[in-house]
C-alpha positions, -999 to 999 in steps of 0.1 A, spaced: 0 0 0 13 34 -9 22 61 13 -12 82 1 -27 51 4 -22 44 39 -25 84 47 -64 87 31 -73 51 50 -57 63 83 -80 97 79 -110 74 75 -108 51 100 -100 76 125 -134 97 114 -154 61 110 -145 55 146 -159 89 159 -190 88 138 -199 53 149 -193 63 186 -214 96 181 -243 76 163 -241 46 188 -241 68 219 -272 82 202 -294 54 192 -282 37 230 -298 64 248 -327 66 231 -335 30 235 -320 30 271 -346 53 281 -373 29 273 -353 5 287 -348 17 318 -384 24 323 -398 -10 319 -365 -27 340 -366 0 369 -406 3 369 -406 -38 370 -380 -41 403 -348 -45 387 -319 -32 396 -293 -14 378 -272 -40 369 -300 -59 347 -307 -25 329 -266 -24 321 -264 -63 312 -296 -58 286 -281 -24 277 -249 -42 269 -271 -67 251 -283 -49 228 -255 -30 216 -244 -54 189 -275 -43 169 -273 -5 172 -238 -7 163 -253 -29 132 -274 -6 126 -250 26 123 -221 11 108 -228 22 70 -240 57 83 -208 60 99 -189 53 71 -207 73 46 -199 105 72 -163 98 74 -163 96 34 -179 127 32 -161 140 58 -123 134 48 -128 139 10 -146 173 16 -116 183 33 -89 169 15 -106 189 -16 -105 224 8 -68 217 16 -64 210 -23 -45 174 -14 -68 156 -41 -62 184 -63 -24 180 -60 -30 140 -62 -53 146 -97 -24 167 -110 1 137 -108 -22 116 -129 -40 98 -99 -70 81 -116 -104 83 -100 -104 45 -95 -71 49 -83 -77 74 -59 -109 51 -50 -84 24 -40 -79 32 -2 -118 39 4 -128 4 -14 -104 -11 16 -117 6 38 -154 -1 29 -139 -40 27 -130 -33 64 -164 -24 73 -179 -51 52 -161 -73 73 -168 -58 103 -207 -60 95 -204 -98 88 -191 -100 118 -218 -88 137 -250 -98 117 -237 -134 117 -221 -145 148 -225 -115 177 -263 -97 168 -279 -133 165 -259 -144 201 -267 -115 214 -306 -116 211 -305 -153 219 -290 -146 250 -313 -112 256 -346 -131 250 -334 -157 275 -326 -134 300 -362 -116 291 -382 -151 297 -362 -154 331 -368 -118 344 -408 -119 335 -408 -152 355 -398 -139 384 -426 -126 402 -408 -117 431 -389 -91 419 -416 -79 398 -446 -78 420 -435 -84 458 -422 -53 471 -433 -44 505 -444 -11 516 -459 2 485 -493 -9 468 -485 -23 435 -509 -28 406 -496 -60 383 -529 -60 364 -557 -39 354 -577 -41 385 -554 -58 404 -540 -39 436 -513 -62 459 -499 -48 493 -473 -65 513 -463 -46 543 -430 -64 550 -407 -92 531 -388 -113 560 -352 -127 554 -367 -161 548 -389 -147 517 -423 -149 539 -446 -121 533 -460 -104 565 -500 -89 563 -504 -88 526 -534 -71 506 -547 -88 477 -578 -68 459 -591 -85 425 -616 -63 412 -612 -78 376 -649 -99 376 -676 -75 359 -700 -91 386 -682 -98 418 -647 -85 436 -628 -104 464 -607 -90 486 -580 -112 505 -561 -103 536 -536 -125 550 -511 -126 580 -488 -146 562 -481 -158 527 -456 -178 505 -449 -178 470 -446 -207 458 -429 -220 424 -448 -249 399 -443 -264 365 -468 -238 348 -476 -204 367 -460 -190 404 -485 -190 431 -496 -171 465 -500 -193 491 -519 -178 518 -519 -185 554 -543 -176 580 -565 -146 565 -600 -142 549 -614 -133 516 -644 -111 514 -669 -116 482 -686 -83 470 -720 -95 446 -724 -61 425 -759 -78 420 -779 -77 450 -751 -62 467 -741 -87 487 -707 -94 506 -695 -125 518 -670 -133 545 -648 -166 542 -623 -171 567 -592 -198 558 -563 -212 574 -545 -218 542 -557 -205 502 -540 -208 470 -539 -180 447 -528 -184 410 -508 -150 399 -505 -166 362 -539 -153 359 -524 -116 352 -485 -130 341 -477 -128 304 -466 -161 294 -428 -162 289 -424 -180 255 -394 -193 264 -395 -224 239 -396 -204 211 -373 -184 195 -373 -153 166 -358 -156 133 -333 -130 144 -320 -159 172 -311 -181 148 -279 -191 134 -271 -184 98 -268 -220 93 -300 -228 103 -317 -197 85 -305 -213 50 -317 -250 59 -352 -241 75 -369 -275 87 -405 -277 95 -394 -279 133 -381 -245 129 -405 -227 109 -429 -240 135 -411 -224 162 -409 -193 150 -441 -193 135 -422 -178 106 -421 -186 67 -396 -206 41 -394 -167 25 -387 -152 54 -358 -178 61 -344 -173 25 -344 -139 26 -328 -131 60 -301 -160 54 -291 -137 24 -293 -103 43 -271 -113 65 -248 -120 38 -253 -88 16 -264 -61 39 -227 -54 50 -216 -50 13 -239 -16 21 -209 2 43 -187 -5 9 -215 6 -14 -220 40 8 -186 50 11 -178 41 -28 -211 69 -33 -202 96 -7 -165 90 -24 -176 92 -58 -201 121 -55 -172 144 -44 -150 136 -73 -177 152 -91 -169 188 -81 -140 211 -85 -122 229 -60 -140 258 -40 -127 269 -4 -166 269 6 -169 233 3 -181 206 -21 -221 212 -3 -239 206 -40 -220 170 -45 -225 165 -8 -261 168 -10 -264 146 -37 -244 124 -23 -273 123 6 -298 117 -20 -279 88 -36 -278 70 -2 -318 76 8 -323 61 -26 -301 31 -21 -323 27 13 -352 33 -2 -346 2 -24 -339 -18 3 -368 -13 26 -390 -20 -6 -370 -54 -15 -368 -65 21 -411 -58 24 -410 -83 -15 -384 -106 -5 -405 -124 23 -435 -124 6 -421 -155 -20 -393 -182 -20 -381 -169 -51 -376 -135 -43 -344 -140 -18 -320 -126 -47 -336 -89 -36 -315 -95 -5 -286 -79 -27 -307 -54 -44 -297 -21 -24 -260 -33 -22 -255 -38 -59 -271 -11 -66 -249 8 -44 -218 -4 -56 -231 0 -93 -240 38 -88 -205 41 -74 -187 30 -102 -209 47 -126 -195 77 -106 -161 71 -104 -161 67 -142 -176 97 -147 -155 117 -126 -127 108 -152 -144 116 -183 -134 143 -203 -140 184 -194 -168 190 -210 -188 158 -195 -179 169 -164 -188 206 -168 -219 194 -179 -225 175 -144 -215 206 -125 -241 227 -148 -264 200 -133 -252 209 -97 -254 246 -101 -289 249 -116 
């Protein structure tokens, strides 16, 4: 690799890593407040909001990869053009697909950074995050036994515990169930247990009474019990912890779909095809963005106010190249035969790239004409 060479992919890599900590801090903390709503309001603690936090990084940083390194493009080749660098480089005879040469590495870089993660680290990483999902909403204890404070785990549901002992027994506890269009109960117990099964936690309570409220006839009725059982997977979301998403599975598994596993994840042959293949051509987008933002910048000439024209059209490129691949990935699970629009928005990309580059090393008056196009 030449000395230029090395210099233009250093400059990149040092921006892509700044943009992709920018964008990932942002798209964290927007999800983390959500997040931390539904983890804190639930009983967790901190460190359960920072391990599914952690969890779900792998994805955001999926996510703003090619962004990133469509910025840094834009970024470095806006200001090498101010500094006049790729003027001087031009002037020596520097092609346009030679100069391209250090920016198709590095989009090869991030390529292979996206591969990376869509194959092996995003699918681990929700495995592990729906796991840890089914474990926290079985656990009732953190979710709806916390004494000193009336807590509502249902729609006319109201619990109160007024202390938790050492041992996990739960001292004078409050149980209203006004759920019944007809009746309401109300139980009241000195002590109480909760106590595990194969299906659905339960309250067991000890020494306490449950009072029956008929709304017809208004009538109330007092039952008084040394020992009740009360079923709290009556108001529990079922945990769904023997099946998985498509986005759990291995690649392996995506391109080999049994009828096991398209029962599992109540999920289509299409949809297998077509995410098998994403995974494989969706990172080929970093390359195809940086190629564009690379390309499009070639097109203009040197001005010390900046190369905003090709920039923005350089913008508009990209939304189209998304564009496309929102539409192919809504047509590519619809049939078996439509998996090849997996790499639809990549080639695309790469192909509106190269057309680019080759213009950008045309003759004059081609290129005047572009820049007519950029200054009407």
């Amino acid at each position: 690799m030449s000395k230029f060479d090395r210099y233009l992919l250093s400059q990149l890599v040092a921006l892509f890593g700044f943009f992709s900590l920018v964008l990932v801090l942002v798209y964290w903390i927007n999800r983390a407040v959500g997040l931390f709503d539904d983890l804190i309001s639930d009983g967790q603690s901190a460190l359960v909001f920072l391990e599914f936090s952690l969890l779900a990084l792998p994805n955001v940083i999926r996510l703003v990869l090619p962004l990133s390194a469509f910025a840094a493009t834009i970024y470095v080749v806006n200001r090498l053009s101010q500094e006049s660098e790729l003027v001087v480089m031009q002037a020596t005879g520097f092609s346009a697909f030679r100069l391209a040469r250090p920016v198709v590495s590095f989009g090869l870089i991030v390529a292979l950074m996206m591969l990376v993660l869509m194959n092996v680290l995003v699918p681990a990483s929700r495995a592990i995050l729906a796991a840890r999902s089914a474990e926290i909403s079985e656990n009732a204890t953190a979710r709806f036994l916390r004494d000193g404070a009336f807590l509502h785990p249902a729609d006319g549901v109201t619990l109160y515990i007024r202390e938790i002992s050492d041992t996990g027994e739960l001292m004078d506890l409050f149980l209203a169930d006004d759920r019944h269009p007809l009746r309401s109960t109300v139980y009241t117990a000195r002590r109480a247990l909760l106590v595990r099964t194969d299906t659905t936690p339960k309250l067991l309570m000890i020494d306490g009474s449950a009072q029956t409220l008929t709304r017809e006839g208004r009538r109330l009725d007092l039952t008084r019990f040394d020992d009740v059982t009360y079923d709290l997977g009556s108001f529990m979301t079922p945990s769904g912890t023997d099946r998985r998403g498509i986005e759990e599975l291995s690649t392996r598994e995506l391109f080999s779909p049994t009828d096991a596993l398209l029962e599992e994840t109540r999920s289509t042959r299409a949809a297998f095809l077509y995410e098998a293949h994403s995974r494989i051509a969706q990172p080929f987008l970093g390359l195809a963005s940086s190629l564009i933002g690379f390309a499009a910048l070639l097109l203009g000439s040197f001005s010390r106010f900046g190369l905003w024209w090709q920039i923005l059209f350089a913008v508009v490129l990209l939304i189209l190249v998304q564009t496309i691949n929102v539409a192919a990935s809504g047509a590519g699970i619809a049939q078996d035969a439509l998996w090849p629009l997996a790499y639809a928005a990549p080639l695309t990309g790469l192909a509106i790239g190269v057309l680019l580059l080759w213009n950008a090393q045309r003759p004059r008056r081609l290129r005047r004409a572009m820049r007519g196009i950029f200054a009407s």
